[in-house]
C-alpha positions as CSV (number, residue, x, y, z in Angstrom):
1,X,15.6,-3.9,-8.2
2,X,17.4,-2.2,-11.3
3,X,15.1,-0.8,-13.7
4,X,16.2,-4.5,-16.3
5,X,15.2,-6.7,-13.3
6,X,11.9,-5.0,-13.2
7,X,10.8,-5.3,-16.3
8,X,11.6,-9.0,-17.2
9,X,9.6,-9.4,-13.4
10,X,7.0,-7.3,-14.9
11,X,6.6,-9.9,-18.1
12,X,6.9,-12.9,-16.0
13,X,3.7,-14.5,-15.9
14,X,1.9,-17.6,-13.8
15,X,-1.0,-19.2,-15.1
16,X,-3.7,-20.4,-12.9
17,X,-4.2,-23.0,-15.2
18,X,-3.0,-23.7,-19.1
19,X,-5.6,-21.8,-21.1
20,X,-7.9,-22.4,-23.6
21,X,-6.8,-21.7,-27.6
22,X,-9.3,-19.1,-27.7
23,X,-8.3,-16.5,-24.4
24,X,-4.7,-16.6,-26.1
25,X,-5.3,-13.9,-28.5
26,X,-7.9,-12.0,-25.9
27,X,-4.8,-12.0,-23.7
28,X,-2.1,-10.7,-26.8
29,X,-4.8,-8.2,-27.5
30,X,-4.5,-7.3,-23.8
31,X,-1.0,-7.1,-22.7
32,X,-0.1,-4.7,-26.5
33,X,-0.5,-1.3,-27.1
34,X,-3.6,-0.3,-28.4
35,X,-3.8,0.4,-31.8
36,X,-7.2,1.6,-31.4
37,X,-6.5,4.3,-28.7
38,X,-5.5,7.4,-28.5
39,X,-4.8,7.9,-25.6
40,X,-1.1,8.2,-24.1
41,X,-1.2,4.9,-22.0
42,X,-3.1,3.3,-25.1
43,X,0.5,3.4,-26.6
44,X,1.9,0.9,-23.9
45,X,2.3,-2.7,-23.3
46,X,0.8,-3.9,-20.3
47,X,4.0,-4.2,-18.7
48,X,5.4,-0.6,-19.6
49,X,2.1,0.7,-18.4
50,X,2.3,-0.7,-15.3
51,X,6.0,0.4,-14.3
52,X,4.7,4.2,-15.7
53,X,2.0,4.1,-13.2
54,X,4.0,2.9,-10.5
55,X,1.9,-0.7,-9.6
56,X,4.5,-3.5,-9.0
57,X,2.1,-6.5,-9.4
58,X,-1.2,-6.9,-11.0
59,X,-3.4,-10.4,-11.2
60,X,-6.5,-10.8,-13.4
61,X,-9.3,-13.3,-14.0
62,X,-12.1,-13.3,-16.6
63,X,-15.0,-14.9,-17.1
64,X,-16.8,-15.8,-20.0
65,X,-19.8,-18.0,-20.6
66,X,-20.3,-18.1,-16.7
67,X,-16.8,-20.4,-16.8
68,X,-13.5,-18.7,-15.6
69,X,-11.9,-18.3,-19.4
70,X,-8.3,-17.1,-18.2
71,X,-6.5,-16.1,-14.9
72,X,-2.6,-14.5,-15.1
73,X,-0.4,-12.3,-13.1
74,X,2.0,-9.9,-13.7
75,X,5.2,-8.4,-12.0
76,X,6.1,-8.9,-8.2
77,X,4.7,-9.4,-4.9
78,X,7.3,-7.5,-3.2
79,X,9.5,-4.7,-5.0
80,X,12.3,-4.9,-2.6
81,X,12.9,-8.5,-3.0
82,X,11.6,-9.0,-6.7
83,X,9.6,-12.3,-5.6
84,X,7.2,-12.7,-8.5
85,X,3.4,-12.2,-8.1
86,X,1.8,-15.9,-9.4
87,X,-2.1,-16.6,-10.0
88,X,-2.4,-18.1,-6.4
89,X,-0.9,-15.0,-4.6
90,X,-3.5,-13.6,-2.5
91,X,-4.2,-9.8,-2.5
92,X,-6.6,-7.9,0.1
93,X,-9.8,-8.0,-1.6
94,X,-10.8,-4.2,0.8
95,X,-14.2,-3.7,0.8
96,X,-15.1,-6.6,-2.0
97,X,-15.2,-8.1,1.7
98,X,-18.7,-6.7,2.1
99,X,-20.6,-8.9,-0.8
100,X,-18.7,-12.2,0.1
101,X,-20.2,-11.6,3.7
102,X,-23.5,-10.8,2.3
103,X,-23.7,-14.0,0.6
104,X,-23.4,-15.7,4.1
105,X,-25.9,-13.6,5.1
106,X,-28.2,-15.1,2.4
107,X,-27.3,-18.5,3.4
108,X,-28.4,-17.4,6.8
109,X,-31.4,-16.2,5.4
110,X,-32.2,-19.3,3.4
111,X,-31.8,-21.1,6.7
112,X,-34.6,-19.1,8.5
113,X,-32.1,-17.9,11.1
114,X,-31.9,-14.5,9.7
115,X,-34.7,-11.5,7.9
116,X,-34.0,-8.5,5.3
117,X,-36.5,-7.0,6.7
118,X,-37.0,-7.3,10.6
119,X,-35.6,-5.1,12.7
120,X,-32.0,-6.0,12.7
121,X,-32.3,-5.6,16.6
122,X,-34.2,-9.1,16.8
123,X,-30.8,-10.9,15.5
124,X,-28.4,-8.8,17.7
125,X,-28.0,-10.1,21.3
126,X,-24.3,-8.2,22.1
127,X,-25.3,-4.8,20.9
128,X,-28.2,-2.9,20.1
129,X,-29.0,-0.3,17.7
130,X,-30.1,2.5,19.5
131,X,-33.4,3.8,20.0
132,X,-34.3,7.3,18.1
133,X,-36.4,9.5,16.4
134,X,-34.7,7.9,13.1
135,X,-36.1,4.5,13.9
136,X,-39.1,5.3,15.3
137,X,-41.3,4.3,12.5
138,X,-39.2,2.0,10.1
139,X,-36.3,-0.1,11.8
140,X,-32.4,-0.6,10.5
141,X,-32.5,-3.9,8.8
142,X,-30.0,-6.2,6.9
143,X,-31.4,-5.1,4.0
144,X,-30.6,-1.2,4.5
145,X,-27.6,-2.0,6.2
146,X,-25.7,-4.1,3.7
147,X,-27.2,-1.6,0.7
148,X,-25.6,1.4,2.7
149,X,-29.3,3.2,3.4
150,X,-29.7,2.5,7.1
151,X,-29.1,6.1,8.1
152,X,-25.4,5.3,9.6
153,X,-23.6,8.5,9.0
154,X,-20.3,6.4,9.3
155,X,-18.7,6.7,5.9
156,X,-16.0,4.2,7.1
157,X,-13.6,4.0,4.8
158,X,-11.4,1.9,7.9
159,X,-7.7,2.3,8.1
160,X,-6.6,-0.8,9.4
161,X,-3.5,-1.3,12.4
162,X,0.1,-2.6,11.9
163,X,0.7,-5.8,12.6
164,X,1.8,-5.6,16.0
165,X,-0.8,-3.1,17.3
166,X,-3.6,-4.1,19.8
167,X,-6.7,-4.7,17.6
168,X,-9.6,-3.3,19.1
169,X,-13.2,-6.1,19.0
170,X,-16.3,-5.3,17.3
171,X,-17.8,-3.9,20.3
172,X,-15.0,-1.0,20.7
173,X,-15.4,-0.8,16.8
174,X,-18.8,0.2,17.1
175,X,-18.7,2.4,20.9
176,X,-15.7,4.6,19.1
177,X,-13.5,2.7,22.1
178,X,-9.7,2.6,22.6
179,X,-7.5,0.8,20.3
180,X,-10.4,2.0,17.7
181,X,-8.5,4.0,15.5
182,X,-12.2,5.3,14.2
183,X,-15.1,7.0,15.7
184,X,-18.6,5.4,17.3
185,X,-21.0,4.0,14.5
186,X,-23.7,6.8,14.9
187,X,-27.2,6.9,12.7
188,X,-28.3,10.5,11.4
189,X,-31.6,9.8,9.2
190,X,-34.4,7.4,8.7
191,X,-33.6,4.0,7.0
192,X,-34.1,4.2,3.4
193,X,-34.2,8.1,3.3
194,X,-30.9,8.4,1.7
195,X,-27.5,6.9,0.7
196,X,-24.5,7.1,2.4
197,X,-21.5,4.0,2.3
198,X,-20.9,2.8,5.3
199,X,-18.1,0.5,6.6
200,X,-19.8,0.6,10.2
201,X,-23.4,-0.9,8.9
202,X,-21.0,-3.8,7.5
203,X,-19.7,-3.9,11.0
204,X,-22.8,-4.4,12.4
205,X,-24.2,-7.2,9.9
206,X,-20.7,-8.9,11.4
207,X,-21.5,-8.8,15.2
208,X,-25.2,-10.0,14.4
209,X,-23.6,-13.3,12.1
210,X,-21.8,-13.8,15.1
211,X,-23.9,-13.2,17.6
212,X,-26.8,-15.7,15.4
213,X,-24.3,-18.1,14.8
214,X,-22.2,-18.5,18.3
215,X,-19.5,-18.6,16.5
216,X,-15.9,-16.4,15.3
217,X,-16.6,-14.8,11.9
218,X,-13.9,-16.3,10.0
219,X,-15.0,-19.9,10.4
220,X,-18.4,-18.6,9.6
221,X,-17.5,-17.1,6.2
222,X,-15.4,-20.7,5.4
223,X,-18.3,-22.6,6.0
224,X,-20.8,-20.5,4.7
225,X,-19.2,-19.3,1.3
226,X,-15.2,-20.0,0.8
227,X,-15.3,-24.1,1.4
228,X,-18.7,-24.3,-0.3
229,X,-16.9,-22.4,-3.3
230,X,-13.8,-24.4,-3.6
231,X,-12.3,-20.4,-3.1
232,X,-9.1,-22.6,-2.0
233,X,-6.9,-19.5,-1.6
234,X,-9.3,-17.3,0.3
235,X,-9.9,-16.8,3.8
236,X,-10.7,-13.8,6.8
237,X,-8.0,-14.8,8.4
238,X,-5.1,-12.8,9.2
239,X,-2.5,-13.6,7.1
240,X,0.7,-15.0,8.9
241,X,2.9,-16.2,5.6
242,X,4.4,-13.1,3.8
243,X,5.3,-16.0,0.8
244,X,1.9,-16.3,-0.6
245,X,1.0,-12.7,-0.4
246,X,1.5,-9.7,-2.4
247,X,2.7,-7.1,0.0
248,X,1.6,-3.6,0.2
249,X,2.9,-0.5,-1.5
250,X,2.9,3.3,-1.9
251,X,1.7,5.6,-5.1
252,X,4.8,5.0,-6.1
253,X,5.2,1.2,-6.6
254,X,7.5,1.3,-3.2
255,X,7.1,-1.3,-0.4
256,X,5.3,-0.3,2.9
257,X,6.4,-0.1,5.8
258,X,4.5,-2.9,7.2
259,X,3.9,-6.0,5.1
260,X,0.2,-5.1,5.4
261,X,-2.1,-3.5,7.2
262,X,-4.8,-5.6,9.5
263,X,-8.0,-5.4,9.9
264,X,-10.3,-6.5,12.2
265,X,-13.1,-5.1,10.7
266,X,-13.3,-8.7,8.8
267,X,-16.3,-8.4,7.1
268,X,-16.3,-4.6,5.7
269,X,-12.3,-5.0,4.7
270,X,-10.3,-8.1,5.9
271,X,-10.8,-10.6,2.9
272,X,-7.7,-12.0,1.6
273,X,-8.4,-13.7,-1.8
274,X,-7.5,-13.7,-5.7
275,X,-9.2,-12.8,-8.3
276,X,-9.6,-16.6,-9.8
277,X,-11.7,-17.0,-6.4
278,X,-13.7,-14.1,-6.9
279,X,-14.7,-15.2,-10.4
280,X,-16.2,-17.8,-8.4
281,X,-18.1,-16.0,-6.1
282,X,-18.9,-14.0,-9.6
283,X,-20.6,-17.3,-11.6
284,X,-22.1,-18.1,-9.0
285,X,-24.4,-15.0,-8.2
286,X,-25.0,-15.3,-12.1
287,X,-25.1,-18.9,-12.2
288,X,-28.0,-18.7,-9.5
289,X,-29.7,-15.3,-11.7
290,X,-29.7,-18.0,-14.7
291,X,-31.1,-21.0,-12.7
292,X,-33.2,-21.9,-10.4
293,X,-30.9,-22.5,-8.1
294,X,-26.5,-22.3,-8.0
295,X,-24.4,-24.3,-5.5
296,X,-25.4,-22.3,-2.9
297,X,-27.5,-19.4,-3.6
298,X,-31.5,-19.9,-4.4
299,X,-32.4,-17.6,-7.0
300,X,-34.4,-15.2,-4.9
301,X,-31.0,-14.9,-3.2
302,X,-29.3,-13.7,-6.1
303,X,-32.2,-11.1,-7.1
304,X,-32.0,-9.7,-3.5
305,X,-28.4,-9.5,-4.0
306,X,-28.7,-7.5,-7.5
307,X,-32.3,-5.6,-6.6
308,X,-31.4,-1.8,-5.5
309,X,-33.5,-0.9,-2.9
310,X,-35.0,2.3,-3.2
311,X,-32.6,4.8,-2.6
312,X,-28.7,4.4,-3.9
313,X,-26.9,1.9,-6.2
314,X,-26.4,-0.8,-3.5
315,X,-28.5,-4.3,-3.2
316,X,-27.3,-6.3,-0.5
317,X,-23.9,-6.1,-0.7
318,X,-23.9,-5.7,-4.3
319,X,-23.9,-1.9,-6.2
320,X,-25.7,-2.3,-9.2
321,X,-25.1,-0.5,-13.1
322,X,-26.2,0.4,-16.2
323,X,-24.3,0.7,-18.7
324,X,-25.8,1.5,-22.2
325,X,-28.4,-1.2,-22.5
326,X,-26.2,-3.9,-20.1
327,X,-26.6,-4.5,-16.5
328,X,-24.1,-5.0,-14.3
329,X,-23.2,-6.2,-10.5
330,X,-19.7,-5.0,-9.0
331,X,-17.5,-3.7,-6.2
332,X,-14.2,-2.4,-5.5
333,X,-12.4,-1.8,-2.6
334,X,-9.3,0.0,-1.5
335,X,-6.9,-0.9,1.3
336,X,-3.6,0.6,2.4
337,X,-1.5,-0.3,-0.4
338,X,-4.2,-2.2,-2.4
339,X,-6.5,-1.7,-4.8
340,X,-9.5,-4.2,-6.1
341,X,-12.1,-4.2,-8.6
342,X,-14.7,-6.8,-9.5
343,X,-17.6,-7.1,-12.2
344,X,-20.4,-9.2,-13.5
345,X,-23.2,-8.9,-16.2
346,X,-26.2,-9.7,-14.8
347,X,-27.3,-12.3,-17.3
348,X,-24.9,-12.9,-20.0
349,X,-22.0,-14.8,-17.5
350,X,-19.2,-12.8,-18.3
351,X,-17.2,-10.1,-16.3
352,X,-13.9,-9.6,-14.6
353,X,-11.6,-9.6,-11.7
354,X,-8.8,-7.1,-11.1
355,X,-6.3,-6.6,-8.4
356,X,-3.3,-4.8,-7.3
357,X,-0.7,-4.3,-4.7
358,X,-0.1,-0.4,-4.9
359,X,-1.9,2.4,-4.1
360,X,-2.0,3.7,-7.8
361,X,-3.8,0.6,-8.6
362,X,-7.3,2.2,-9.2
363,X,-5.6,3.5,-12.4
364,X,-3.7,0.4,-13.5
365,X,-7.4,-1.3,-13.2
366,X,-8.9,1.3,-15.3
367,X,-7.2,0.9,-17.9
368,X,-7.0,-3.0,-18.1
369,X,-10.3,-3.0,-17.1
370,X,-11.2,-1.1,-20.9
371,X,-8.5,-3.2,-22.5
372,X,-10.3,-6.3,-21.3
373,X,-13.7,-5.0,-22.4
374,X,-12.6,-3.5,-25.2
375,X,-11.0,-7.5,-26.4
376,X,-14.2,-9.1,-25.9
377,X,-16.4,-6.7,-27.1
378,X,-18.3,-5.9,-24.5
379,X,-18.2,-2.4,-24.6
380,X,-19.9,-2.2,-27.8
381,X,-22.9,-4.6,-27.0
């Protein structure tokens, strides 16, 4: 695309929906330079700042008031062909994964077929974790593995496979086994001892829904959490449609070789989604915080998914801030040749939902993400 095509894609837009009189100057306040900065991407548009940091397309939701308040995209899905990134085109939500399949696992828990805090052994009839000195006196759990203090000494971080390659099944995941393109899932310390992030923990929350269930994961997570959600545009599935997707490029804003990566590691990275969907999945952990009860999540659900345990920043699935006075759930995640960021205050219903098709998209989001906070005022509260 010429440098002219580009920018008019850039300041194309798609509304999810038409929105209300109020987000309109939220969203002006937004996409402008900012008068209040001083610092050199402050001077950009929204548009301009995304061609200097090389992201091609960028989608947003926010919520306010635990409602979705606004939802728009910006500039293309695909920078070879200049088709147009709309409110509906799904991104790869990375490791934002790991909370959506932690909320199954609460439904699971609700249910009675699943415990935080038994040994995570008892739900696991395919694999086992294995017996050391490390679990000798306190088992690996849900609890530490979905809150990354289990003792896996992973730090997957998972790469993902062309789209042609043999994928490898959770089993070879875990063993280190050929196609794995990563090494065995091995434990180095004590549950709860210390905190180290851990794709391979995910992993194995995965092959124990499955193994609980009977079922493929996918379906699981449709049942459980996307259907339940009305997240219409979300699913574990591969993708197979290049026209609803925002396809993945490099630092700098060029197109992959691949449309994507895959991933079978579906519950620590293979999400597909937008970011109106995960506003959902956002109101409703602090719809349920609020209430006694949201559509699906019981209160006591909620806490345990916003409740640190006692080493690290994680909850299940959840890392948990503080920022100034205010308290906040979020995650990101990082794929090849995407980037994602979500966040939610844990009582006042408000927060936001960013993501990008480039692998400079972790600074695109910071920036918005201060613009955005910075229009609503939430950065002085």
């Amino acid at each position: 695309m010429t440098k002219v095509c580009l920018l008019l894609a850039l300041c194309s837009t798609f509304m999810v929906s038409a929105a209300p009189d109020d987000a309109t100057s939220y969203i002006q306040q937004i996409e402008s330079a900012q008068k209040a900065g001083s610092g050199e991407f402050d001077k950009l548009s929204l548009p301009v700042l995304m061609q200097q940091l090389h992201v091609p397309g960028l989608s947003i939701a926010v919520v306010k008031d635990f409602k979705v308040h606004w939802a728009k995209a910006y500039g293309v899905a695909d920078a070879a062909s200049g088709r147009l990134v709309d409110s509906q085109t799904r991104f790869q939500a990375a490791s934002i994964s790991k909370p959506v399949t932690a909320m199954a696992a609460m439904r699971m828990v609700e249910a009675g077929q699943l415990a935080l805090d038994k040994d995570i052994n008892t739900f696991l009839s395919s694999w086992q974790v294995p017996a050391s000195e490390f679990n000798r006196q306190q088992s690996v759990t849900a609890r530490s593995l979905f809150s990354h203090t289990s003792g896996a000494d992973d730090g997957f971080g998972f790469p993902g496979y062309a789209p042609q390659a043999p994928l490898p099944t959770v089993l070879q995941i875990l063993h280190g086994q050929a196609p794995s393109n990563v090494g065995k899932v091995l434990f180095a310390r004590p549950p709860y001892t210390e905190y180290k992030y851990s794709g391979g923990g995910t992993l194995i929350m995965q092959q124990a829904m499955m193994d609980l269930c009977r079922c493929a994961f996918a379906p699981l997570m449709q049942s459980t959490v996307l259907t339940p959600l009305k997240m219409s545009d979300s699913s574990f599935e591969a993708m197979s449609a290049e026209l609803t997707a925002a396809l993945a490029h490099d630092e700098q804003g060029k197109r992959m070789g691949a449309p994507w990566h895959v991933y079978p590691e579906l519950a620590a990275a293979a999400l597909w989604t937008t970011p109106t969907d995960l506003a959902r999945f956002v109101i409703e952990i602090q719809t349920a915080l609020r209430d006694t009860k949201g559509q699906l999540l019981s209160r006591q659900s909620a806490s345990e998914m916003t409740t640190p345990v006692r080493v690290g920043p994680y909850a299940v699935g959840l890392k948990i801030e503080q920022r100034g006075q205010e308290k906040f759930f979020s995650h990101s995640g990082g794929n090849w040749g995407y980037r994602a960021w979500m966040t939610g205050h844990i009582s006042k219903g408000y927060g936001m939902i960013i993501m990008t098709n480039g692998d400079n998209g972790m600074a695109l989001m910071n920036q918005v993400a201060d613009r955005i906070s910075h229009a609503y005022g939430w950065d002085a509260e």
